[in-house]
C-alpha positions in Angstrom: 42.9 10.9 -103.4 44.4 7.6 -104.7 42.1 7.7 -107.7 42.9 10.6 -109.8 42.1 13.5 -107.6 45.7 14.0 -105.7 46.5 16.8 -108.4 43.4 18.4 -107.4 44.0 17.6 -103.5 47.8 19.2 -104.2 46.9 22.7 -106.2 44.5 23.1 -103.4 47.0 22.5 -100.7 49.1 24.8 -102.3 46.6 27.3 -103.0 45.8 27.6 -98.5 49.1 27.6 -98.1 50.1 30.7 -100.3 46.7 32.4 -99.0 47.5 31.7 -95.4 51.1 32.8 -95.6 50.0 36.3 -96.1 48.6 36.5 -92.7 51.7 35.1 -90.6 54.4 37.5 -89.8 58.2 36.6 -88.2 59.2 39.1 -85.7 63.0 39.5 -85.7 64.2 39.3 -81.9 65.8 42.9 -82.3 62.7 44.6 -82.8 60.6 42.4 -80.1 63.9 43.6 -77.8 62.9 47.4 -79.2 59.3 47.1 -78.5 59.8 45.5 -75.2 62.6 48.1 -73.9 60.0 50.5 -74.1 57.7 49.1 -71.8 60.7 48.4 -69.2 61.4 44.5 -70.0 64.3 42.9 -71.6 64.9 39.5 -73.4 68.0 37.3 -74.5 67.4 34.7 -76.7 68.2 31.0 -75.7 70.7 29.3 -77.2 69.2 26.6 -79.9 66.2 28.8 -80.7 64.8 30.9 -83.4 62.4 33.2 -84.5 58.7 31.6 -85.3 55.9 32.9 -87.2 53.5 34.9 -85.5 50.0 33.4 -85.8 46.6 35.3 -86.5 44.0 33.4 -84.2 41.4 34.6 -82.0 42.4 33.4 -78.4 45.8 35.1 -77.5 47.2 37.7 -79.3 51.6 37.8 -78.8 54.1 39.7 -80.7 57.1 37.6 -80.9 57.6 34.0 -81.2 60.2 31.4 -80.8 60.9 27.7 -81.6 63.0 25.0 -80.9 65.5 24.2 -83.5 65.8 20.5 -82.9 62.7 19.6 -80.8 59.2 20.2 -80.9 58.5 23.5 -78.5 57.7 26.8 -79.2 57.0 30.0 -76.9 54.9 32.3 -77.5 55.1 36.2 -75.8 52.6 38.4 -75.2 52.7 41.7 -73.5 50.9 44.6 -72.2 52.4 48.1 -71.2 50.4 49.6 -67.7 51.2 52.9 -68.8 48.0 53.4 -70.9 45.5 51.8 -68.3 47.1 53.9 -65.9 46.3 56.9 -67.4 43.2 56.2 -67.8 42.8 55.0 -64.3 44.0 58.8 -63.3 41.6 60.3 -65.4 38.8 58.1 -63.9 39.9 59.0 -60.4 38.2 62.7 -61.5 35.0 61.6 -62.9 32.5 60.7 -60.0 30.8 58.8 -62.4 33.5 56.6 -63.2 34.0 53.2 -61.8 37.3 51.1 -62.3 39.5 48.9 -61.4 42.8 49.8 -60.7 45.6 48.6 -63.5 47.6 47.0 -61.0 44.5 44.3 -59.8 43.4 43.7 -63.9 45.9 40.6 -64.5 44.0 38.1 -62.2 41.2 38.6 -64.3 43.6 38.4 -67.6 45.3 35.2 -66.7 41.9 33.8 -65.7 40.3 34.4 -69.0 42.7 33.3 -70.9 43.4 30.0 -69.5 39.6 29.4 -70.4 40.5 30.2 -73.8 43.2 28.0 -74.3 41.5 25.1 -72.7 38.0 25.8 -74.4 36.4 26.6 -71.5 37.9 24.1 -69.1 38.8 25.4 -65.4 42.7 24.6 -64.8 44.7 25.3 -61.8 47.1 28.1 -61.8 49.4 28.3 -59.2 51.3 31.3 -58.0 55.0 31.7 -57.3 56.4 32.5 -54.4 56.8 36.2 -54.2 60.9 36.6 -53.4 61.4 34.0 -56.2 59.4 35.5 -58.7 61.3 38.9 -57.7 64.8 37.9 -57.4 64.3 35.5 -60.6 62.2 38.2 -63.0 61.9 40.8 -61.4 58.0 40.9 -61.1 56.2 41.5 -58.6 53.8 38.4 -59.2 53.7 35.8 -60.9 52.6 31.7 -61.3 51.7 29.1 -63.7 49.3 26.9 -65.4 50.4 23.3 -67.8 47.0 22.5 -69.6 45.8 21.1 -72.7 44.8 22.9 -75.7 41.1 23.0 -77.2 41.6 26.1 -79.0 42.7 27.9 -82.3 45.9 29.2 -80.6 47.1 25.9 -79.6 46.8 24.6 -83.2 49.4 21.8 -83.6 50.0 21.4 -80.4 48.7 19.2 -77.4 50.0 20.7 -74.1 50.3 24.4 -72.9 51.8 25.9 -70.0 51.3 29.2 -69.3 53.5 31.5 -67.1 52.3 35.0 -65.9 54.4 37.9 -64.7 52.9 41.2 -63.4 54.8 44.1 -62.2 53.3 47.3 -60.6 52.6 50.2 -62.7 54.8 48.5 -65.6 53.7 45.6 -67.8 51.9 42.2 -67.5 53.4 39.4 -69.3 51.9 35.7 -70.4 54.5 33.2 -71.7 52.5 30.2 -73.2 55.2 27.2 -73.7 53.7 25.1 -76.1 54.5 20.7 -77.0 53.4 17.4 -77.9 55.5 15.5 -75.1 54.4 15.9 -71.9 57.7 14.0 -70.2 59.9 16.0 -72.4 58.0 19.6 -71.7 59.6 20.7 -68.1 63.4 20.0 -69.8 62.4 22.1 -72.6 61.5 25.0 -70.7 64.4 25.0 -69.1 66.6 27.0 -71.4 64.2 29.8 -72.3 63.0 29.8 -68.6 64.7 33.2 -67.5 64.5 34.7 -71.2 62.3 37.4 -70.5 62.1 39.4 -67.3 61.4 43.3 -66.3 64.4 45.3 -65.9 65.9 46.2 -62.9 
């Protein structure tokens, strides 16, 4: 690049870049409030953050986004209404030839998957919180977490991940992926948006 080619190197930089932007999208946090009401969750956003863009990749797909505005975190929401599996559950329960599993039992198998994802195939533990905390402090009826490293499109830009799941009955299922590059600086971090998101009472 040092020997005549950095104009080249810099249109082309340019050029991703204004390609790129077209697929990344900022959510505002009123209409992530909105879409999430809906489905019977709330959120408040944490003091000293703001909305990210939201990131086209094939591992995790989330609808709102936020970031750090002085240190390098981000978290990343994504969310799944019940309502629609459940209905589809019902109408299963009629057809003797229909096998499935019910809606309420599916986010073991979500969590599981996705934790492979992020780590490129890598088995991580993922521990499960205690059932009054994860009620009296979300609202969920289950819930745990899992602090990995990323190997993945998703985690692009980062190193570390930690994941928290929240499930509640005949509701929603949540994943919350924190996301750094510090490892003794990522528990502090979470700290703030910890209690952001949780299911209505």
């Amino acid at each position: 690049m040092k020997n005549g080619i950095v104009g080249l190197a810099a249109f082309a930089l340019i050029v991703m870049s204004f390609t790129t932007s077209e697929k990344k999208e900022v959510v505002k946090v009123s209409a992530f409030q909105k879409e999430i009401k809906a489905m019977g969750l709330e959120f408040n956003m944490p003091a000293g953050y703001e909305e990210s863009e939201i990131k086209e990749n094939g591992d995790l797909q989330y609808s709102f986004a936020i970031k750090n505005k002085t240190a390098d975190f981000e978290v990343r929401y994504s969310v799944w209404s019940l309502k629609p599996e459940l209905e589809e559950y019902e109408k299963c329960k009629k057809d003797p030839n229909c096998l499935m599993v019910h809606p309420n039992k599916t986010y073991t198998g979500r969590i599981q998957a996705n934790v492979l994802n992020m780590t490129g195939g890598q088995d991580w533990d993922i521990g499960a919180f205690p059932e009054q905390a994860v009620k009296r402090e979300f609202n969920a009826d289950n819930g745990g977490s899992s602090f990995f490293e990323f190997n993945c499109e998703f985690g692009k830009g980062y190193k570390y991940g930690q994941m928290i799941y929240l499930h509640k009955d005949n509701v929603a299922d949540v994943i919350i992926t924190y996301m750094s590059n510090d490892k003794d600086s990522h528990s502090d971090l979470m700290e703030v948006p910890f209690h952001a998101h949780t299911f209505k009472n």
